[in-house]
PANU-270314 format. One record per residue (C-alpha): x negated, y negated, z negated; residue in three letters. Coordinates in steps of 0.25 Angstrom, whole numbers, padded with zeros to 4 digits, always signed. Each point is the difference from the previous one (the first is absolute). Layout:
XYZALA;...
//
This chain:
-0126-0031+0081UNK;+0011+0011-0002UNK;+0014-0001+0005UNK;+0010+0002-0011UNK;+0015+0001+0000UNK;+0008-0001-0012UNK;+0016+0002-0002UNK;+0008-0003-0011UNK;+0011+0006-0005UNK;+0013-0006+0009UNK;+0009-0007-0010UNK;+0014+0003+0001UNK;+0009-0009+0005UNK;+0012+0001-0009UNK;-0006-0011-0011UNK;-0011-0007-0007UNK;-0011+0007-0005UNK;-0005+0000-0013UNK;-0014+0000-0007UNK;-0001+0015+0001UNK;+0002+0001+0013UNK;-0010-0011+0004UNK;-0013+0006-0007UNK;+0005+0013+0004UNK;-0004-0002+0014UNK;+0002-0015+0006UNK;-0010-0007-0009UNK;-0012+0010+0000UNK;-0001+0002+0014UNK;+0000-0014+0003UNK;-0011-0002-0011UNK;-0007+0011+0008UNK;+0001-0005+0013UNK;-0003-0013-0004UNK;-0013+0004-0006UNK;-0003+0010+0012UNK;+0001-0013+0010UNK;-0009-0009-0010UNK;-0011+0011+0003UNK;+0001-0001+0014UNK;+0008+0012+0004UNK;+0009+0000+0011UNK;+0016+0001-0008UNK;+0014+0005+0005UNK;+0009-0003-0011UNK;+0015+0006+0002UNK;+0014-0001-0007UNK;+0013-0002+0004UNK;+0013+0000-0008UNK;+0007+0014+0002UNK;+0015-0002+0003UNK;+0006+0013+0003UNK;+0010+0008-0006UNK;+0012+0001-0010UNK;-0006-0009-0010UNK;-0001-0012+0009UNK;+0014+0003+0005UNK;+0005-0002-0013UNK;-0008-0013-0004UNK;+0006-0006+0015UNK;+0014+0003-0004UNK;-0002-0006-0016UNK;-0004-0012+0008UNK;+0010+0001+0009UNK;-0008-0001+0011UNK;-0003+0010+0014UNK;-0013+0009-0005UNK;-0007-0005+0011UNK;+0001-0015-0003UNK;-0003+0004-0015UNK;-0012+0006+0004UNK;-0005-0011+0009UNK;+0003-0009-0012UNK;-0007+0007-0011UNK;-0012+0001+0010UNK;-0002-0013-0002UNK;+0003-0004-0012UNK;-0010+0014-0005UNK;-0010-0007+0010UNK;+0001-0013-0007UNK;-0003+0005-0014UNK;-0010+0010+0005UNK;-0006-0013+0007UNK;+0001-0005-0014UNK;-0010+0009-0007UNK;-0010-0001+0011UNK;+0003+0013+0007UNK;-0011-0001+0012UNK;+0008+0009+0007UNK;-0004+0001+0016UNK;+0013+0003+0004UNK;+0014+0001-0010UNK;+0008+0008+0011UNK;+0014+0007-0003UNK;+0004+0014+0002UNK;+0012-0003+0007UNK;-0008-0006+0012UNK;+0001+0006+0014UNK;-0015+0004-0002UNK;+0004+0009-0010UNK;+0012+0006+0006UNK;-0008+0003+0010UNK;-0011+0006-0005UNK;+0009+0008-0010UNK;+0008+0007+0011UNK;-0013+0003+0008UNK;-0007+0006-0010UNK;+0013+0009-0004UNK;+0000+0004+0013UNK;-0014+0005+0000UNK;+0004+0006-0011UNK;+0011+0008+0007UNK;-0008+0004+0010UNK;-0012+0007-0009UNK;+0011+0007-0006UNK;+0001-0006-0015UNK;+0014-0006+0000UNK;+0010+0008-0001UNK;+0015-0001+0000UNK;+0008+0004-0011UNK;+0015+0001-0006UNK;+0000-0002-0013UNK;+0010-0004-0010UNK;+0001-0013-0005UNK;+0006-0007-0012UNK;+0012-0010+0005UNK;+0007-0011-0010UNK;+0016+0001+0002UNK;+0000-0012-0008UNK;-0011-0008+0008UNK;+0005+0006+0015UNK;-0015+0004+0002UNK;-0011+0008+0001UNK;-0009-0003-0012UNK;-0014+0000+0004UNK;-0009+0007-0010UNK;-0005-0014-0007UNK;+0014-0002-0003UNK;+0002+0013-0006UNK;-0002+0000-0015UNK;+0001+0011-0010UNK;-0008+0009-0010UNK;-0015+0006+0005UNK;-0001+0015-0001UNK;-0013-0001-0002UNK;-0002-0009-0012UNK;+0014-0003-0005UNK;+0000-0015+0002UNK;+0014-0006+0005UNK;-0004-0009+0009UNK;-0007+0008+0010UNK;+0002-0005+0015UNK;+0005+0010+0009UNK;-0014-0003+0009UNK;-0010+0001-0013UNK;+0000+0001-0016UNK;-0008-0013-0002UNK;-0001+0006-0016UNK;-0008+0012+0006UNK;-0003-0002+0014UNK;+0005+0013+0005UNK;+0005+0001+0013UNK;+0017+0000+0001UNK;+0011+0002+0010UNK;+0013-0007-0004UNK;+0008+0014-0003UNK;-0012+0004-0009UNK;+0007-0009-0010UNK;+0008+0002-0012UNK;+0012-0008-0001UNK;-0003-0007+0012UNK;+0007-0015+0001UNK;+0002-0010+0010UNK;-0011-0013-0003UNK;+0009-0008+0008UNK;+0013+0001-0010UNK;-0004+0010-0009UNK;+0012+0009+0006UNK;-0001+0015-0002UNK;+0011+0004+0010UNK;-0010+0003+0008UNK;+0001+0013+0010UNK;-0012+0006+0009UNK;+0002+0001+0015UNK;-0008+0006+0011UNK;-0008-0009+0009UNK;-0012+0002+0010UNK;-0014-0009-0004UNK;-0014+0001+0003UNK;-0010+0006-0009UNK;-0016-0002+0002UNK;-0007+0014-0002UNK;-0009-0005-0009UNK;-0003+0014-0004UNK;-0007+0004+0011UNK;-0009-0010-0001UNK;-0003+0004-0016UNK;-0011+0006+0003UNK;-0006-0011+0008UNK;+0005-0011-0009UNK;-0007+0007-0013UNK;-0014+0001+0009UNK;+0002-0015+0004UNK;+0002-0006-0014UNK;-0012+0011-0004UNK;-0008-0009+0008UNK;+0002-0014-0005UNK;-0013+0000-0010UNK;+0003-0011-0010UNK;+0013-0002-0002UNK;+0008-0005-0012UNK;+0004+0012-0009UNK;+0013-0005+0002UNK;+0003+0000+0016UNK;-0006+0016-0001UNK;+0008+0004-0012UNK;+0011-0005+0005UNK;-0001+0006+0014UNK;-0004+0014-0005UNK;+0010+0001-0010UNK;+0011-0002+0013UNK;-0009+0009+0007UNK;+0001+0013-0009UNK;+0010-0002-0012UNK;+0011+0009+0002UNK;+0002+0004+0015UNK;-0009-0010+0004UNK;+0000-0011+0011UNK;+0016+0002+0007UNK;+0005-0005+0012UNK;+0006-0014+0001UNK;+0012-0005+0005UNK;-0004-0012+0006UNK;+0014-0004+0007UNK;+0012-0007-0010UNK;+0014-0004+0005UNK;-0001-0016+0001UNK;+0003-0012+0008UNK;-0011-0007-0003UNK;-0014+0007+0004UNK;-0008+0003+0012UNK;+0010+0009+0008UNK;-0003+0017+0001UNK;+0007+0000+0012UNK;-0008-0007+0011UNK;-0003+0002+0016UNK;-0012+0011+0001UNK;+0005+0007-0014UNK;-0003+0014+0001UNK;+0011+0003-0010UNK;+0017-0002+0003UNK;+0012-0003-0007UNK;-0005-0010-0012UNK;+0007-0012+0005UNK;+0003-0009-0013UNK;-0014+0005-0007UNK;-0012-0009-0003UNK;-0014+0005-0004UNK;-0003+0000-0015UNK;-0005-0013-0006UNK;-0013+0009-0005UNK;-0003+0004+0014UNK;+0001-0013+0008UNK;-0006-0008-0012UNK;-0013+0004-0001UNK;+0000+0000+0015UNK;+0000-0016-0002UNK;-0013-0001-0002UNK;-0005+0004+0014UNK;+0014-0008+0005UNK;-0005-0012-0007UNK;-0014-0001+0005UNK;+0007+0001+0016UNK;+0008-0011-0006UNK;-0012-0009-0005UNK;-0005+0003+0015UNK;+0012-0004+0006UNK;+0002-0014-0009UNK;-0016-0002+0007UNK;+0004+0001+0012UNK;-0011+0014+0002UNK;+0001+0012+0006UNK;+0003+0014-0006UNK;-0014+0003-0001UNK;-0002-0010-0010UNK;+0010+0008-0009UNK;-0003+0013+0004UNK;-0016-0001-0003UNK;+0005-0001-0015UNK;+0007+0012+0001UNK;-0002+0010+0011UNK;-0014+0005+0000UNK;-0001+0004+0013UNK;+0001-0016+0004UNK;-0011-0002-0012UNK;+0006-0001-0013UNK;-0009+0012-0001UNK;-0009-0009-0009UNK;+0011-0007-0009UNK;+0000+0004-0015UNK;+0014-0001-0001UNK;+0006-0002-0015UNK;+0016+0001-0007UNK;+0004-0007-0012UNK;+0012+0004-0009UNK;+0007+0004-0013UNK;-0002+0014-0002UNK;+0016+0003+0004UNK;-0004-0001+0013UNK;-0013+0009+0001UNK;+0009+0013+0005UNK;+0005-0006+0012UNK;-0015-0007+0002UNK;-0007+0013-0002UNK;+0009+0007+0006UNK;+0012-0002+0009UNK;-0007-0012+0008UNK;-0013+0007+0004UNK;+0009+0013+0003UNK;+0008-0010+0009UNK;-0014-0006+0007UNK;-0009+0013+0000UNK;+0015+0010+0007UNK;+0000-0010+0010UNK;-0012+0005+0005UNK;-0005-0012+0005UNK;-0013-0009-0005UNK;+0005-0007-0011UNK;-0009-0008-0011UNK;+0002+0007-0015UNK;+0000-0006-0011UNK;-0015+0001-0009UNK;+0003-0004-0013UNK;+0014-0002-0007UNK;+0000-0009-0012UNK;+0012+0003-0010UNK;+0005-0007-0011UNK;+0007+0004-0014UNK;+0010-0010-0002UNK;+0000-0013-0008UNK;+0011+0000-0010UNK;+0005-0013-0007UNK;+0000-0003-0017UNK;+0000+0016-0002UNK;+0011+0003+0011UNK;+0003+0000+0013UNK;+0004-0012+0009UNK;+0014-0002+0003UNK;+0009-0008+0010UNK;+0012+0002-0006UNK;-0004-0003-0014UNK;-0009-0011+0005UNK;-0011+0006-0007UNK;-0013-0003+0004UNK;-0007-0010+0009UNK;+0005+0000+0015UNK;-0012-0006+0011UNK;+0009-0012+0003UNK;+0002-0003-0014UNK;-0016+0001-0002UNK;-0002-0009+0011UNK;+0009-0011-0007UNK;-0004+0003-0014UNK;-0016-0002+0003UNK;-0011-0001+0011UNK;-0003+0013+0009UNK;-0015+0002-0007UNK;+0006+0004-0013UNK;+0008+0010+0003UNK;-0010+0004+0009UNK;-0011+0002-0010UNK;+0008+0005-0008UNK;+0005+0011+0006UNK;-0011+0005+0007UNK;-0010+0000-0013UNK;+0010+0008-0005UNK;+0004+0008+0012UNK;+0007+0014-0002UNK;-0012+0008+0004UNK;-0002+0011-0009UNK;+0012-0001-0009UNK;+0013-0008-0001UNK;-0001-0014-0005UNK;+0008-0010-0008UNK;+0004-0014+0003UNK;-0001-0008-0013UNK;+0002-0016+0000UNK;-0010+0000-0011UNK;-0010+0007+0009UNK;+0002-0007+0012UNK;+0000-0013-0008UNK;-0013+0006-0005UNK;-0005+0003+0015UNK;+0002-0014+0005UNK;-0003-0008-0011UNK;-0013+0008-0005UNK;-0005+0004+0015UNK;+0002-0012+0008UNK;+0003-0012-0007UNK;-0011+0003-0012UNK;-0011+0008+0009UNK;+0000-0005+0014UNK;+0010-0010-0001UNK;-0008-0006-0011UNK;-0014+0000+0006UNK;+0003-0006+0014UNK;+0006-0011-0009UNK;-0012-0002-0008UNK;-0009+0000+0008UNK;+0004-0010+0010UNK;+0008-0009-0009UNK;-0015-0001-0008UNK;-0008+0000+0014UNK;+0010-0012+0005UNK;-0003-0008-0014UNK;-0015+0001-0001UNK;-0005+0003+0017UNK;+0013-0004+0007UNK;+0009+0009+0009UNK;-0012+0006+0008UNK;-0011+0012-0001UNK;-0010-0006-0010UNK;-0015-0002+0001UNK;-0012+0003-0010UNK;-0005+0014-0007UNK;-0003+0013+0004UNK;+0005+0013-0004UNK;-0004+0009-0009UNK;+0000+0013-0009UNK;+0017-0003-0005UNK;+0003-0004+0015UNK;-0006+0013+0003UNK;+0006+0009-0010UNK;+0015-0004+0002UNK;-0005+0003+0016UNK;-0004+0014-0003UNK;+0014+0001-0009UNK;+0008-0005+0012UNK;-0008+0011+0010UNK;+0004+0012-0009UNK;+0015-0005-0001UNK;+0000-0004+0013UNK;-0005+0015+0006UNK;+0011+0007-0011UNK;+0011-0009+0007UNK;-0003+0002+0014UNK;-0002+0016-0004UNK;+0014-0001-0005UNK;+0008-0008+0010UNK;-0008+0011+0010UNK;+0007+0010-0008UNK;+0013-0007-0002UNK;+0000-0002-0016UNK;+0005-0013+0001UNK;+0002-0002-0016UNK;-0014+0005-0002UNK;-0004-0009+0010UNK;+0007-0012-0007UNK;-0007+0005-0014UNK;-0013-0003+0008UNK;+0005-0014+0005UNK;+0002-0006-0012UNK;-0013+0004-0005UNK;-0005-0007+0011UNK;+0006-0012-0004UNK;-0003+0003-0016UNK;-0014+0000+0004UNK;+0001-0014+0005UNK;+0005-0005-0012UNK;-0009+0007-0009UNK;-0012-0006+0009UNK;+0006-0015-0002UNK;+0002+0003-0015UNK;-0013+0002-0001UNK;-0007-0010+0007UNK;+0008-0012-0004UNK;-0003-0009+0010UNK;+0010-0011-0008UNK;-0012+0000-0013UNK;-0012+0003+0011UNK;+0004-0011+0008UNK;-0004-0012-0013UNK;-0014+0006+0001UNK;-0002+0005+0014UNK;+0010-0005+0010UNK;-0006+0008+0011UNK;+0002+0014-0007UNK;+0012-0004-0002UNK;+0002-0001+0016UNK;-0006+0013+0002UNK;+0011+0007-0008UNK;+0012-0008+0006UNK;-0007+0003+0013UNK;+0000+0016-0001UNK;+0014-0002-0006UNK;+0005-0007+0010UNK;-0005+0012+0010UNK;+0006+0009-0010UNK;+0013-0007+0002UNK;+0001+0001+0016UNK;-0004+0016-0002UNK;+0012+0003-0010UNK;+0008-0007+0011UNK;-0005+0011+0009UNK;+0002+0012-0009UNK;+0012-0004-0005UNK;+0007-0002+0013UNK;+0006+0015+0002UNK;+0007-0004-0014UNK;+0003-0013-0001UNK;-0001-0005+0013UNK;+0008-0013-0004UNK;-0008-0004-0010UNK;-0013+0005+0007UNK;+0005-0009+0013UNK;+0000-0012-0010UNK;-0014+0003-0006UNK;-0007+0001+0013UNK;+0006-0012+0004UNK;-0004-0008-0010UNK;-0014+0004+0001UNK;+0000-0002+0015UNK;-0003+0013+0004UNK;+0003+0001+0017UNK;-0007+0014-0001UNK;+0006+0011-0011UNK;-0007+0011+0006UNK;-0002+0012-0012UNK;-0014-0001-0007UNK;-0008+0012+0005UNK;-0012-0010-0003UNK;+0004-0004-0013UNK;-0014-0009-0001UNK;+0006-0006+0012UNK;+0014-0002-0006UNK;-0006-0005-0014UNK;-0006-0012+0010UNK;+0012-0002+0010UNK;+0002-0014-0006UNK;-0010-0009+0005UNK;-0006-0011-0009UNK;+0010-0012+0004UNK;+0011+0007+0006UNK;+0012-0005-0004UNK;+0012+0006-0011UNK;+0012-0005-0005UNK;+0006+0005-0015UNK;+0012+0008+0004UNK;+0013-0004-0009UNK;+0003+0011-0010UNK;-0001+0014+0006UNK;+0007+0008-0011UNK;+0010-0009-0010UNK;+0002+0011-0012UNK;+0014+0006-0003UNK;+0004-0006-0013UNK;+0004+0010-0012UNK;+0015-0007+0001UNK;+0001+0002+0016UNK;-0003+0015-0003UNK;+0009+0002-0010UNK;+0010-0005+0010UNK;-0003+0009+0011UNK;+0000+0011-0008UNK;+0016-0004-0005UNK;+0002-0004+0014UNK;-0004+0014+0008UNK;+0005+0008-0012UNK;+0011+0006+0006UNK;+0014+0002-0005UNK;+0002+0005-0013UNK;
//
């Protein structure tokens, strides 16, 4: 049994979510973790909700609301919908807990003392027209890298290069869209990344397999241009973890909270002391996930995230946990995502364009969209939302394939045997075959959910279930059974085992509809099949099953066309 610990990407607090951001990160770890737990390893699986920073400011006082009563209310109602598509989180914590201001200012601190923060006057772009500092997320102007005009003054998401909010070219408020803006001189903190370039490059030179794209990315930070820079990591907020705290080796920056990036990521160690603290444990509980000097020394710890925020993964977290010097577990494998885009384009709120997670939630069950997006997952390229596809995905993949087969099988089982486990036969040479089929699909989808290819994986899922029904095509139990009633029972029996092990598999993915299955076939144990013999013969002759109702109704050709005029956006 190995001790694995998984983080997702901490969704921002500032609204809904959309499908992009759920397959990005939220909906791949949990099919991960939840396959990790089915083959008996030990699982600590963290999120939270991430709440600092000028963005949720802003949202609080759209709503008319205090920032910390929006927060706590968008905890919940993210909660409820993550609850929604089965997100087997351990613990959904939020960063603006006292875990995490705590943790934030200690490891600063540490920080401090080895030397690597230091303090600079810098000048910093003020709107006359908003009577604030603008933060560089609500700076907007023209990259001078690429050209594009809607580079951030944190990072060009057109090119991913690396920016400081005076870097830009007509630089605008995002707040108003005001240019009256002046620069004025004020002191932050800045994490010396750069000294620790050298170290950082070694560490990531290290990490043997992974995704071309967490390594690109980080490289391309590392040495394009001057290379890795310092980082401020102080803004001038309200609402954040505060800079200026008892036992802060640094003075004057009264009024300043730590940067959203820095105490974010810092969440996932916060959230895990407040899942020990919701269970009434001690600190060592927490701490053996992620200090290796109180045994998270054998935890295989893996991230998940869309590749905008790789950088600060690769980079800017492990800098923060290997400068304070002290024991703290690094990550092993980064999973990152390209993104989903939506009918050729990209999502948008403003437009209404595109489907929002609680808007899937009302539209149709969890399982879809969970198939769906995760047999086709962003892995190695960008991918496409269609209605037409996803009506494909559902309608061919689960109702025709699995959904189909369970229904066949026990519907024709219930009419000829009754509603338990049939007698008579024996197996032979097809029963066989389909076995050996299953074996082979079966090690290509264990190997891949090893290696975190979750769309492969799903390829070798269906297969699974495709063998099934290529095995019940062929022996025909309805036209055996008016000649030899007990081959008949023979198939329906190794169909009926072949039912209850597709509950199994196909729990990390559909975990709703793989619930419902094994139920139905009255399965108290779903342990994973490393016996597959055993597995084909799990159902005892006489035990009982019951028909499950209709595991996937099909989307009709008119309620596509609706959706697609519905989510189309305005005009």
């Amino acid at each position: 049994m190995a001790r694995i610990l998984i983080t997702s990407a901490l969704p921002y607090i500032n609204g809904i979510k959309h499908l992009g951001n759920l397959v990005g990160s939220q909906l791949p770890s949990d099919a991960y973790a939840r396959y990790m737990r089915l083959r008996g390893h030990e699982v600590m699986y963290i999120c939270a909700t991430d709440e600092h920073g000028t963005p949720a400011e802003l949202a609080a006082a759209k709503a008319d609301k205090p920032v910390d009563e929006f927060c706590k209310d968008m905890w919940q109602v993210q909660k409820d919908i993550a609850d929604g598509f089965r997100l087997s989180f351990d613990y959904f914590g939020r960063s603006s807990s006292q875990r995490n201001r705590d943790l934030t200012q200690h490891l600063a601190t540490k920080l401090g003392e080895a030397g690597l923060i230091e303090e600079v006057s810098e000048k910093q772009i003020y709107s006359i027209t908003d009577g604030r500092y603008l933060p560089d997320r609500y700076i907007e102007g023209t990259c001078p890298n690429c050209g594009d005009d809607k580079a951030r003054g944190d990072q060009c998401e057109n090119c991913t290069k690396q920016l400081d909010p005076t870097d830009l070219i007509n630089p605008r408020s995002a707040i108003s869209g005001s240019t009256d803006l002046e620069v004025r001189e004020t002191k932050h903190l800045y994490l010396r990344q750069s000294v620790m370039r050298e170290k950082l490059d070694k560490w990531i030179d290290s990490q043997v397999g992974w995704p071309i794209l967490t390594t690109s990315i980080a490289k391309k930070w590392l040495h394009d241009g001057d290379g890795l820079r310092d980082r401020g990591i102080t803004r001038d907020l309200d609402w954040g973890v505060p800079v200026q705290y008892e036992g802060a080796p640094w003075s004057g920056m009264d009024g300043k909270v730590f940067y959203v990036w820095f105490d974010a990521p810092i969440e996932y160690i916060a959230a895990t002391a407040e899942w020990a603290d919701a269970n009434g444990l001690d600190d060592s509980a927490w701490e053996s996930w992620w200090r290796t000097d109180k045994g998270a020394d054998d935890v295989h710890y893996v991230q998940f995230m869309g590749k905008d925020n790789v950088p600060f993964h690769t980079l800017g977290f492990p800098a923060t946990l290997m400068g304070s010097g002290e024991p703290w577990k690094l990550v092993d494998f980064i999973k990152s995502y390209n993104w989903l885009t939506y009918e050729g384009g990209k999502f948008s709120t403003s437009q209404g364009r595109g489907i929002f997670m609680n808007q899937a939630l009302e539209i149709m069950p969890s399982d879809y969209w969970r198939w769906w997006l995760l047999s086709n997952a962003p892995e190695s390229s960008d991918s496409d939302f269609t209605w037409e596809s996803f009506q494909a995905g559902v309608n061919k993949d689960l109702a025709d394939v699995l959904g189909n087969f369970v229904s066949r099988v026990t519907k024709f089982c219930r009419g000829k045997f009754g509603e338990a486990v049939p007698e008579g036969g024996t197996y032979g040479e097809a029963e066989a075959t389909v076995t050996s089929e299953i074996a082979k699909r079966l090690a290509a989808y264990q190997s891949h959910m090893e290696s975190i290819e979750l769309r492969k994986a799903t390829a070798d899922l269906r297969a699974i279930w495709v063998a099934g029904n290529e095995y019940l095509q062929a022996a025909a139990p309805w036209t055996v059974y008016k000649q030899d009633p007990a081959a008949a029972a023979a198939t329906v029996r190794f169909a009926l085992n072949l039912i209850r092990l597709y509950g199994v598999l196909s729990a990390p993915f559909i975990p709703d509809a793989a619930a419902k299955i094994l139920d139905a076939m009255g399965a108290s144990d779903a342990a994973w099949p490393d016996d597959l013999d055993a597995a084909l013969s799990a159902m005892p002759i006489g035990q009982a099953f019951t028909v499950p109702e209709v595991l996937f109704a099909k989307i009709s050709d008119d309620t596509r066309v609706e959706l697609e005029e519905r989510f189309a956006g305005a005009s």
